[in-house]
Structures are given as structure tokens and as C-alpha cells.
C-alpha positions as a printed NumPy array, in Angstrom:
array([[-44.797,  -8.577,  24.523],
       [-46.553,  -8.836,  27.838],
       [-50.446,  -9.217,  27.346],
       [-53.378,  -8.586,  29.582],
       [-56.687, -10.655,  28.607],
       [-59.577,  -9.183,  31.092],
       [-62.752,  -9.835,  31.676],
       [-63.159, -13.258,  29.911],
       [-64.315, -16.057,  31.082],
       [-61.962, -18.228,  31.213],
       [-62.862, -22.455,  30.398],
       [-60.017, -24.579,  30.518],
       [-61.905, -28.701,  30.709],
       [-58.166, -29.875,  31.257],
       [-58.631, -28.89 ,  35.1  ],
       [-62.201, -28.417,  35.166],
       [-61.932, -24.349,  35.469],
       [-64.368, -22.327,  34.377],
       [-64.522, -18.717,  35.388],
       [-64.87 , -14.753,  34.811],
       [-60.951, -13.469,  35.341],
       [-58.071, -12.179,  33.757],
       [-54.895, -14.069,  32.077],
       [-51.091, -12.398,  31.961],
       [-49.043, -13.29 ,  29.528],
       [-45.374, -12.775,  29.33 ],
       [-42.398, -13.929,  27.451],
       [-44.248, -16.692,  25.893],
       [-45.848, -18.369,  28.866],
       [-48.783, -17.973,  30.894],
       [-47.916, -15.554,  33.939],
       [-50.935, -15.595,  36.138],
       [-54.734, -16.803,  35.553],
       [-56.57 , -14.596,  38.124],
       [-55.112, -12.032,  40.259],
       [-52.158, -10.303,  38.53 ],
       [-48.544, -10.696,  38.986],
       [-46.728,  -7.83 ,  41.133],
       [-45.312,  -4.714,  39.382],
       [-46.827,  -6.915,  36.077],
       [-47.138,  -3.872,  33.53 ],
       [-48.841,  -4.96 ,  30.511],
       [-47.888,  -4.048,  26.82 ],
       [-51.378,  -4.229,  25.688],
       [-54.842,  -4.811,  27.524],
       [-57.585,  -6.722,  25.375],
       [-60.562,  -7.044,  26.687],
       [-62.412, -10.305,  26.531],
       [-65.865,  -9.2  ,  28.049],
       [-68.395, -11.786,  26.783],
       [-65.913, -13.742,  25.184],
       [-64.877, -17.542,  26.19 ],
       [-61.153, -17.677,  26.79 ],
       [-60.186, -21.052,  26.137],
       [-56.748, -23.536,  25.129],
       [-55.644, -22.755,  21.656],
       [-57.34 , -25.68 ,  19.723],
       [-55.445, -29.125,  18.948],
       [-56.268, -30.163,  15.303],
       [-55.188, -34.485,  15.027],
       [-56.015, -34.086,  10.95 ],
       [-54.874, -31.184,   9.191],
       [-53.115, -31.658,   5.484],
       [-50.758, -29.011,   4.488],
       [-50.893, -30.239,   0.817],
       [-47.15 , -28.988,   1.275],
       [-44.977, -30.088,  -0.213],
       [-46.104, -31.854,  -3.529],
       [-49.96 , -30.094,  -3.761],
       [-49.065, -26.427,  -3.66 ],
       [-52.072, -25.961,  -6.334],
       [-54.378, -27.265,  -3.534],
       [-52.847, -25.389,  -0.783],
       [-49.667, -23.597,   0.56 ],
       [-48.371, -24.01 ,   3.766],
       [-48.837, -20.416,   4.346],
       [-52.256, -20.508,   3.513],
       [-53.418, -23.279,   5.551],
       [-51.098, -22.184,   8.771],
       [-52.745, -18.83 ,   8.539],
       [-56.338, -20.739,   8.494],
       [-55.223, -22.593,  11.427],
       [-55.07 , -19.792,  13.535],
       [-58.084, -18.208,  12.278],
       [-60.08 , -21.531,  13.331],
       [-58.284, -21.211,  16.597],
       [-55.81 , -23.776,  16.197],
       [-52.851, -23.67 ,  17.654],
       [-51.285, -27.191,  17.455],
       [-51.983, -29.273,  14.492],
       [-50.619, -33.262,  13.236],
       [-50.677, -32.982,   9.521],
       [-50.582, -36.943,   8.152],
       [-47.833, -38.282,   6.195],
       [-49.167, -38.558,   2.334],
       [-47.553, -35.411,   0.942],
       [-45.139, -35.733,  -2.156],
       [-43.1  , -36.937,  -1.67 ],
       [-44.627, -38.849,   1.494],
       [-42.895, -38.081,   4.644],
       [-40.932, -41.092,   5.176],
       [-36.978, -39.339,   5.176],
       [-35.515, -37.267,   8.406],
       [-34.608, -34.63 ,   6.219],
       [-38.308, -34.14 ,   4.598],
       [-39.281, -34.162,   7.873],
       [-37.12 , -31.594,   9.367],
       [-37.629, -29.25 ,   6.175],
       [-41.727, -28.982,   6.852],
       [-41.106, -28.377,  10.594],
       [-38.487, -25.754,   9.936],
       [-40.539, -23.6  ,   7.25 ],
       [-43.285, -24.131,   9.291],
       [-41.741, -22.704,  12.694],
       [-40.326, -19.865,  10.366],
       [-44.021, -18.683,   9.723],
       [-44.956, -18.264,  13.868],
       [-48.407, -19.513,  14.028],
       [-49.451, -22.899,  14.665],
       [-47.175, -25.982,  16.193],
       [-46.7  , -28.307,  13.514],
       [-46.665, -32.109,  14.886],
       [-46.181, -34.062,  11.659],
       [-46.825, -38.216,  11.41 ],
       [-43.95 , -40.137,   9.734],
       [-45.121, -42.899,   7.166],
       [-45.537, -46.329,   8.143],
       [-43.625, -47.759,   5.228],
       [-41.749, -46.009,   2.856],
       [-43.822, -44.258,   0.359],
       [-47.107, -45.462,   1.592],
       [-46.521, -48.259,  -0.854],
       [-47.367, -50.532,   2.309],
       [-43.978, -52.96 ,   1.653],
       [-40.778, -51.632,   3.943],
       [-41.238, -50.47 ,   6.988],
       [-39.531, -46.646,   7.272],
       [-36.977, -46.169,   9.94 ],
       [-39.332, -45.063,  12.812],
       [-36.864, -44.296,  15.413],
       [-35.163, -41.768,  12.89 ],
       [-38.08 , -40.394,  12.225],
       [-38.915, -39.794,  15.541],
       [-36.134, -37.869,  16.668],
       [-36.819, -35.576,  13.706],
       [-40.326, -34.609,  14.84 ],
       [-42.995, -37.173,  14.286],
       [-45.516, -37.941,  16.962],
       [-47.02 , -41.118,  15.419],
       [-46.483, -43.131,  12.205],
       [-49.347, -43.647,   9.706],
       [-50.55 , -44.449,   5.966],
       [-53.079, -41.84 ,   5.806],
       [-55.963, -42.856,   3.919],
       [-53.683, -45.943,   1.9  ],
       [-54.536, -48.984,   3.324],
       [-52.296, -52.019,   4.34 ],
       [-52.554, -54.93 ,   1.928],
       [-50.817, -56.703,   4.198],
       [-51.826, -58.181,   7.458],
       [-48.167, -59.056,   8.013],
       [-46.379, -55.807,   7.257],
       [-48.915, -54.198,   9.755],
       [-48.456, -56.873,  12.762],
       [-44.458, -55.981,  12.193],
       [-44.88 , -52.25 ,  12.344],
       [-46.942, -52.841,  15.768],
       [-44.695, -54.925,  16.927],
       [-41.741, -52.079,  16.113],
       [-43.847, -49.308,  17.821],
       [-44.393, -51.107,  20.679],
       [-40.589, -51.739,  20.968],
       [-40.199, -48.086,  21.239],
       [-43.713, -46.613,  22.715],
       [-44.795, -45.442,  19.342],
       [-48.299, -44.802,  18.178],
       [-49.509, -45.977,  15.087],
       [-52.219, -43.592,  13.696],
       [-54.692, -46.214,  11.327],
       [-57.854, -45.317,   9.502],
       [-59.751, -48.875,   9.502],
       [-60.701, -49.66 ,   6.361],
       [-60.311, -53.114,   4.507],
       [-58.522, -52.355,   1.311],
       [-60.677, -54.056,  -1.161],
       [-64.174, -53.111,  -0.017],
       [-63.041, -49.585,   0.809],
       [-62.632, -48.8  ,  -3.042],
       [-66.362, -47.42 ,  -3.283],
       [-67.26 , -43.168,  -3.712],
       [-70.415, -43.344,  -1.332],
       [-71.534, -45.387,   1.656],
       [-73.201, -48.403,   0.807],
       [-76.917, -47.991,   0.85 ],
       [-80.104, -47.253,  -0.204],
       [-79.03 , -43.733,  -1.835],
       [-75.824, -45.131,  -3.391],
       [-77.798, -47.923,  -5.109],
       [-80.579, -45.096,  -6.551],
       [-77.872, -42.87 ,  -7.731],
       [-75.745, -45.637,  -9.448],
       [-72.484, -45.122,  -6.884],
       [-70.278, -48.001,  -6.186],
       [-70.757, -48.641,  -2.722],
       [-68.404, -48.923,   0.477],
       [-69.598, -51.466,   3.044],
       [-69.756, -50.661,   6.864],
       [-67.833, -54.459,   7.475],
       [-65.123, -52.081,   5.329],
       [-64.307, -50.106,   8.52 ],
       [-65.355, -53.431,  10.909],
       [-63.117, -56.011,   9.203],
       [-60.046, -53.296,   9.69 ],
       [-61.107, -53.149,  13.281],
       [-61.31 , -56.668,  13.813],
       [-57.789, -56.855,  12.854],
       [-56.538, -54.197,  14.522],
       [-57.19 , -55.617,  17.441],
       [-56.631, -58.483,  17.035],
       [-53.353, -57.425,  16.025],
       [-53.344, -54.966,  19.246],
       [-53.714, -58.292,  21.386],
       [-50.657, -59.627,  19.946],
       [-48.264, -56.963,  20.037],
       [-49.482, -54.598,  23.145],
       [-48.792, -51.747,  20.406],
       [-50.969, -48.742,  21.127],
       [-52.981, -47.685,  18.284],
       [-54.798, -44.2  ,  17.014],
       [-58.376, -45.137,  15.284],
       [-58.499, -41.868,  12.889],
       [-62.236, -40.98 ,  11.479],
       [-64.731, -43.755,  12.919],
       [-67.416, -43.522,  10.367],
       [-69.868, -46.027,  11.505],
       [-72.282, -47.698,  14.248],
       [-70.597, -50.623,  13.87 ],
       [-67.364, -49.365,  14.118],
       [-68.097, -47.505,  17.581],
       [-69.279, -50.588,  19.393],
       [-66.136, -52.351,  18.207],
       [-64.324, -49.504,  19.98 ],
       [-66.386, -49.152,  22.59 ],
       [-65.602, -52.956,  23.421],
       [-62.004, -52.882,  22.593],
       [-61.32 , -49.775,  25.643],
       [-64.035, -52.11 ,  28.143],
       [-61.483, -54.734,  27.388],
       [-58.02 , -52.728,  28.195],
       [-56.871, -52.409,  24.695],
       [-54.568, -49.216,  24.128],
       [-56.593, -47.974,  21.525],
       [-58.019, -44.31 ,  21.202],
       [-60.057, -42.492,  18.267],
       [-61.439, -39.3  ,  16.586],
       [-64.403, -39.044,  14.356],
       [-64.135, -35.783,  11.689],
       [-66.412, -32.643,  11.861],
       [-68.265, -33.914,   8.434],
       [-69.096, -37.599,   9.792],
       [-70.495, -36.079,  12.972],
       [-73.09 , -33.634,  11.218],
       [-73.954, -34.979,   7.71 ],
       [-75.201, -37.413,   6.41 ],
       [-74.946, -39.545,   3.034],
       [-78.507, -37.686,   1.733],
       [-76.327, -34.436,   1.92 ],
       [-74.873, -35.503,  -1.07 ],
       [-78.304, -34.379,  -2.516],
       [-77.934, -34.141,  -6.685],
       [-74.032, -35.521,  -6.939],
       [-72.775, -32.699,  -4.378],
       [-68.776, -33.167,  -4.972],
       [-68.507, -31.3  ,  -1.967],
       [-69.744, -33.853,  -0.458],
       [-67.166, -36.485,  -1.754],
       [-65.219, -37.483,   1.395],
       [-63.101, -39.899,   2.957],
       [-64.66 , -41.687,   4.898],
       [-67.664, -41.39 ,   3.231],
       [-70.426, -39.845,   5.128],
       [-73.219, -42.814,   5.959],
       [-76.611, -43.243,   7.259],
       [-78.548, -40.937,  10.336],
       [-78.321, -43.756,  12.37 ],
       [-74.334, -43.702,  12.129],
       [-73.879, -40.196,  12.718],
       [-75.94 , -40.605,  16.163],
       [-73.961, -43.004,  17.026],
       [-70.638, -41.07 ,  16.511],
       [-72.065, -38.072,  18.344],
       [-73.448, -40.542,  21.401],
       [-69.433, -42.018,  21.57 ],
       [-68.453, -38.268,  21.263],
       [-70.105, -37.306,  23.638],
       [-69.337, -40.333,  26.794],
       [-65.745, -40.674,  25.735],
       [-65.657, -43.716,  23.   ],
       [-64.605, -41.533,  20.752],
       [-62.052, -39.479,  21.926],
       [-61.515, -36.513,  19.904],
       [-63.121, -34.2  ,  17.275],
       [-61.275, -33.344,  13.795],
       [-61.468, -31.033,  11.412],
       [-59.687, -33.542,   8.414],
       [-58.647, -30.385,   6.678],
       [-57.865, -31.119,   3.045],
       [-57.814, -28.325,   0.627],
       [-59.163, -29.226,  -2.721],
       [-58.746, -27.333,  -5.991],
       [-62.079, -26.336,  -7.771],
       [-60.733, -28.2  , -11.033],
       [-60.376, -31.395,  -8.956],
       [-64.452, -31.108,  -7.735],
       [-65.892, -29.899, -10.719],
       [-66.11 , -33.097, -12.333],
       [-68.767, -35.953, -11.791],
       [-69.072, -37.189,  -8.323],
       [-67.312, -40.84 ,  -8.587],
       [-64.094, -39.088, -10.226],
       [-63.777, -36.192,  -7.884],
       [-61.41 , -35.608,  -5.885],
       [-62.146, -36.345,  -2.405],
       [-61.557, -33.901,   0.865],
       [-62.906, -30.677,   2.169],
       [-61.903, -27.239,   3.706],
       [-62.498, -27.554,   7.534],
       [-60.077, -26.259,  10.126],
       [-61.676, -23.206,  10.268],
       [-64.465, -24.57 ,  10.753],
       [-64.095, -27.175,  13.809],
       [-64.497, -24.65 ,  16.632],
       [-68.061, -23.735,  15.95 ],
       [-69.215, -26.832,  14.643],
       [-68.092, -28.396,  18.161],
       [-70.171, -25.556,  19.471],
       [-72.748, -26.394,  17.121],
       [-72.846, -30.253,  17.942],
       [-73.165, -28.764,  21.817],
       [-76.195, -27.155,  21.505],
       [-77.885, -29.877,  18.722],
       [-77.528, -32.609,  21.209],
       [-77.66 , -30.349,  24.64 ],
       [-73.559, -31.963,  25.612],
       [-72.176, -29.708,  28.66 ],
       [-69.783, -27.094,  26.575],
       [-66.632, -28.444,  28.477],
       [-67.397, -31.389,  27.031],
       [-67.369, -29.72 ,  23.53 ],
       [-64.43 , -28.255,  24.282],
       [-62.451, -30.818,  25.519],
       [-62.573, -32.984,  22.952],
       [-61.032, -30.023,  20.852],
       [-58.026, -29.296,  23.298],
       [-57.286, -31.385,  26.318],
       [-58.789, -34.861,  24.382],
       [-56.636, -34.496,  21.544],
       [-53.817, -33.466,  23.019],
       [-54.051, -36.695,  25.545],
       [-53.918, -38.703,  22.277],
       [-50.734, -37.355,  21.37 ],
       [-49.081, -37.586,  24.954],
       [-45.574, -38.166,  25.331],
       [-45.38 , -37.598,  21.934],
       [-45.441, -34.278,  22.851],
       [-42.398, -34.417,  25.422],
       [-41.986, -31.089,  27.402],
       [-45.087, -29.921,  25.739],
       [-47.014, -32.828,  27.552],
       [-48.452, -30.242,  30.358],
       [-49.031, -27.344,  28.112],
       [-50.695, -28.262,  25.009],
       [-54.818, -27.694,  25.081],
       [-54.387, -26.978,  28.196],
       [-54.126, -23.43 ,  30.251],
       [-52.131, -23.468,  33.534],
       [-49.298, -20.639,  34.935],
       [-45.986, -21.104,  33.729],
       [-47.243, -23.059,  30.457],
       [-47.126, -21.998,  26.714],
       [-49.537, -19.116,  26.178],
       [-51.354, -20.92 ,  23.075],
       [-55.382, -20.062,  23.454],
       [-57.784, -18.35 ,  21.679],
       [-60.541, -15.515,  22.358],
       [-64.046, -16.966,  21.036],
       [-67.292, -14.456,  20.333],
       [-69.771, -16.823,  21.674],
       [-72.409, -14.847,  20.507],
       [-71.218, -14.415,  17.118],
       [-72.751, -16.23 ,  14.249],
       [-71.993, -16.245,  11.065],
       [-72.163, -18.173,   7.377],
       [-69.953, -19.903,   6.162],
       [-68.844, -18.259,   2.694],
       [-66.303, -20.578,   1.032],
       [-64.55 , -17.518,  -0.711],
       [-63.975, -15.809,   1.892],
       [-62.292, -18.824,   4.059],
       [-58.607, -18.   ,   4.69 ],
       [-57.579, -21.647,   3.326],
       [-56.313, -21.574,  -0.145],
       [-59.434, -24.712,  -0.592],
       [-62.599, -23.226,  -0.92 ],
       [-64.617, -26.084,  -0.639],
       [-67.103, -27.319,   2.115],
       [-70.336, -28.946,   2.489],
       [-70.743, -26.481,   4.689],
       [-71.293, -23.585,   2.441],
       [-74.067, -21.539,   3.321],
       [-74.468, -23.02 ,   6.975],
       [-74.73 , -20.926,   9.904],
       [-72.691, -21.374,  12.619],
       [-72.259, -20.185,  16.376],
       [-69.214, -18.371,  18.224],
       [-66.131, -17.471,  15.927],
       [-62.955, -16.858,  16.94 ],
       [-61.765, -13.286,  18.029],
       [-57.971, -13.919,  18.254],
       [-55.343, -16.027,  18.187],
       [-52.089, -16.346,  20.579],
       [-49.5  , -19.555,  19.999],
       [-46.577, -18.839,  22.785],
       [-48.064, -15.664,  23.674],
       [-47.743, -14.018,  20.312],
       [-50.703, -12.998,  18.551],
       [-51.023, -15.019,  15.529],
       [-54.484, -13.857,  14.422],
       [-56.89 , -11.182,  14.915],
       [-60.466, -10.778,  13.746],
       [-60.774,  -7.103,  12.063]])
């Protein structure tokens, strides 16, 4: 189908445009941003007057919960909420059941997922076979089946050992290794350790939990020259360690997820199991910190950390719920939302939705490389058409995730997305 998008205004932070003008589409690609191409005769007109048109978003934590949690979520279900958030490129993490760690798992998720024609599905191969933190999985295999990166998800390494050798195997081949620092043994707790955890009887987990793992990281990082993925910085702490390790020249980059950047640990107000997250969220003084390193380029990217949870796994008391939240739907307005809070330029908001992300992965992404989060003539036509002046609440049950639950229930939010293209086919549309 050829498209024609008019009239909207057009903000692409890869190349620093930002104007009024019109986008052709045809056979998949971008045709023309501007003036039209000659004798171009479009299929269907939409017009985008008032509406931002911007790079279909790039999701770095999205869980599937297929295959092995089909009660929690479908991959139907969360592909289709994808592209109602906007999304149009997604990395789902490697701790489905059974965990990603075979070619032929790995080929099986990318092939029912490019059967359903909405988002791209970038999937991270485990880091040792079934997350069990022991064997290293065969990385190179894995590679050439899809995976952009090699992780263990929220399962931390027991040993310092097994990691340095999996760095030291990356960097071999240019790898990334995608890590969420946290020390195994103090990172058992339900709540962040302070003040509120200690008055509402919650075991505790320590900021040195994320600053030990970082620490070691790099140190490791030093060693090896592997480059390394920092998923879901949770703490002040944490961010100066990063912010040093980058001053220093360490290949390092990192994300921080929509729920550390705008709550806080008192939002877990009377045992809130909505609220029950990994990491957990911490202090006011963290989250300011998070949204400072969003905002100057610490921190390099926002997240959604999409994980669909069951109502039978969060009605039960806080400590033995199940952790995780419904959220890809939701990271498009909240980086909106975080814009106009703390007054950051809206390319800057943007950015670290589309072009930022999508830097992370890099070559990862091989002939994608150019085209992903970013909008340029002759590229993939993956964007999205955003209301800006649209604001809405967020009602869990009527979120097109099969997970109904959010901390953010009852919130209102700014700009929503309109529609959805991923290779120039419309994958959603609003009404």
C-alpha cells in the first residue's frame, strides 16, 4: 500500500529534524519526507494535522511471557500492545520457559512472531544455559539465529568467574552482554532498603546491591574490553558509578525503566503489589538522580520493562507477590510526561525512546543499523502518529496487554498514540 501522512509535524532526534511536512510511504520504505515523489499516487491520505510524526518506538525490555507463561501473557497479546504503545522494535530478555538458550527456541519465537506483522522482535540469548549461571550457551549459534545480546535477565551470576569468561567470549566476537547489576545475596529483599521497608516489616535490598555488581562489572570490563548493557539503574549510587565508568572510556551503556524514573518506594503506600518490582523502586533522591542521567546522557535509554502479571500472582501479600508490571503501552507518554515534569527539550524525550535505544543495539541490528528509531528516505517505514494533545487515564482493563496491572492505574497521562506503521503497514489504529 502506498501511504500519504500530511500535515504532521514531523520529529525525528536521530538527525535533529523537526518540522511541519508530509511523509510517502511505499512498498515498505520511506519514499520521500517533504516534497512528494513524481507521479507518487497514494493509496490512502491520513492526515496528521496536530499530530507529532515520529520513529516507531524501540522498546530494550519487553517480556513476551511466551513461551512457558501463556497465563500471564500471549505473544499475540503483548505484540498487539506493542504497537498500540507505539512500538515498533522490541528486545524481549531471555528467561522464558524454557529460557532461550537453543537456536531452534530461538528461531521458533522470531518466526511466530514475524507471522503476526507488527512489531520487530530482537530477542537476547541466555548467558549460560538455563540461567542456572554454570555453562556458558553457545553464543555464536545463537547469534546467527537472531539474538542481539546475551543476558540472565533478572538471575544473577554467582559466579565472578563464569561472568569474566562470558566477557571475555563476547568480546572475542563483538557481542554485548545485557547485565542488571545486582549482587546476588543482598539483592534477595521485596523493597528498597530504607526507612519505609523497616516500618512496614519488608526485608530490605541495599543500594551497595546494585554498586557491588557495578564495581565488578567494571572491573571485569577493564579486563576483558567486553562491551556491556547496564539494564534498569535503580539508584544514585549506581549513576555516578556509570557516570564515571563512560568519563573513563569504558564500553558500557544503560537504561533506567519507566517505574524507577517516576515512583518512588512511598508509592507502595498500604502493601500496593502493584508496586512490587524489580528493581525495586527507592528513595526521591534516587529517582532525581535517574531522571538528571536521563536527561544529559548517563543513562542512555528509557524502558518500559513490560512484564505481564496474572491477577492471581498479585493478589497475595506484598513479599510473596509476584513481581513485574504492564508498561509498554505506557512508555510513550510517560517519556512525554517526564518532559514536561522536569522541562527536558522533547527531542530529548524522544530520543531516548528511538534513536538512544536503538544506538544500544547497533550492529546488532545489521542492515537495520540506519533504519531503526530513526526516519530517513529509503529506510523501513516503522513510526508512529502521536495526539499530543490527547490525555487520557490509564484504565488497567482496558490496556490491550493480556497483564492488567500497573502502578499506574488511575494516572493521567499526555499524548497517545494515533497509529501505528512497522515497514509501512499499518499495524495499529486508534478507533
Amino acid at each position: 500500500m502506498k501511504l500519504l501522512i500530511q500535515n504532521g509535524r514531523v520529529i525525528d532526534p536521530a538527525r535533529g529534524f523537526d518540522q511541519v511536512c508530509d511523509i510517502a510511504v511505499d512498498a515498505g520504505s520511506i519514499a520521500a519526507i517533504g516534497a512528494q515523489p513524481a507521479g507518487f499516487a497514494p493509496d490512502r491520505v491520513i492526515d496528521a494535522k496536530g499530530c507529532w510524526v515520529l520513529p516507531g518506538l524501540v522498546d530494550l525490555a519487553v517480556r513476551l511471557r511466551e513461551p512457558g507463561h501463556e497465563h500471564e501473557g500471549m505473544l499475540q497479546s503483548e505484540m498487539a500492545a506493542s504497537v498500540a504503545g507505539g512500538v515498533t522494535s522490541l528486545v524481549c530478555p531471555p528467561d522464558t520457559d524454557p529460557v532461550l538458550d537453543e537456536q531452534g527456541l530461538v528461531e521458533m519465537l522470531k518466526f511466530r512472531a514475524e507471522k503476526l506483522h507488527q512489531s520487530r522482535l530482537f530477542p537476547l540469548g541466555a548467558l549460560t544455559r538455563g540461567l542456572a549461571g554454570e555453562v556458558l550457551t553457545e553464543m555464536n549459534e545463537l547469534t546467527e539465529s537472531g539474538c542481539v545480546g546475551f543476558g540472565q535477565a533478572d538471575v544473577p551470576l554467582a559466579s565472578t568467574q563464569t561472568l569474566q569468561r562470558a566477557l571475555q567470549y563476547a568480546a572475542t566476537y563483538g557481542y554485548t552482554v545485557w547485565l542488571r547489576p545486582q549482587e546476588m545475596h543482598l539483592g534477595k529483599g521485596v523493597a528498597a532498603s530504607g526507612p519505609l521497608a523497616t516500618r512496614m516489616g519488608l526485608s530490605g535490598v541495599p543500594v551497595s546491591a546494585e554498586t557491588i555488581a557495578l564495581h565488578t562489572i567494571f572491573e571485569l570490563i577493564r579486563g576483558t574490553a567486553a562491551r556491556v548493557h547496564l539494564c534498569r539503574l535503580s539508584s544514585a549510587a549506581g549513576v555516578e558509578l556509570v557516570r564515571r565508568a563512560k568519563a573513563e572510556g569504558l564500553s558500557v551503556s544503560a537504561d533506567v525503566s519507566i517505574n524507577s524514573l517516576h515512583l518512588t518506594d512511598t508509592d507502595i503506600g498500604y502493601f500496593d503489589s502493584s508496586a512490587r518490582l524489580n528493581p525495586p523502586l527507592r528513595q526521591q533522591r534516587d529517582r532525581d538522580a535517574l531522571s538528571a542521567a536521563l536527561a544529559d546522557g548517563t543513562i542512555d535509554a528509557l524502558v518500559s520493562d513490560h512484564t505481564p502479571v496474572d491477577d492471581d500472582a498479585k493478589v497475595l501479600p506484598f513479599a510473596e507477590a509476584e513481581p513485574g508490571a504492564t508498561g509498554v503501552e505506557l512508555l510513550l507518554s510517560l517519556a512525554v510526561k517526564w518532559s514536561q515534569a522536569q522541562q527536558v527539550p522533547l527531542a530529548r524525550a524522544i530520543e531516548v525512546i528511538t534513536a538512544a535505544p536503538a544506538r544500544v543495539l547497533g550492529t546488532a541490528l545489521g542492515e537495520l543499523r540506519e533504519q531503526i528509531g530513526q526516519l530517513q528516505v529509503g529506510g523501513a517505514a516503522d513510526l508512529c502518529i502521536v495526539d499530543p494533545d490527547a490525555h487520557w487515564e490509564v484504565t488497567p482493563a482496558a490496556l490491550v496487554s493480556q497483564g492488567k496491572c500497573t502502578p499506574f492505574g488511575g494516572y493521567e497521562l499526555p499524548a497517545r498514540v494515533r497509529c501505528t506503521l512497522v515497514a509501512g503497514r499499518i499495524a495499529f489504529e486508534r478507533g
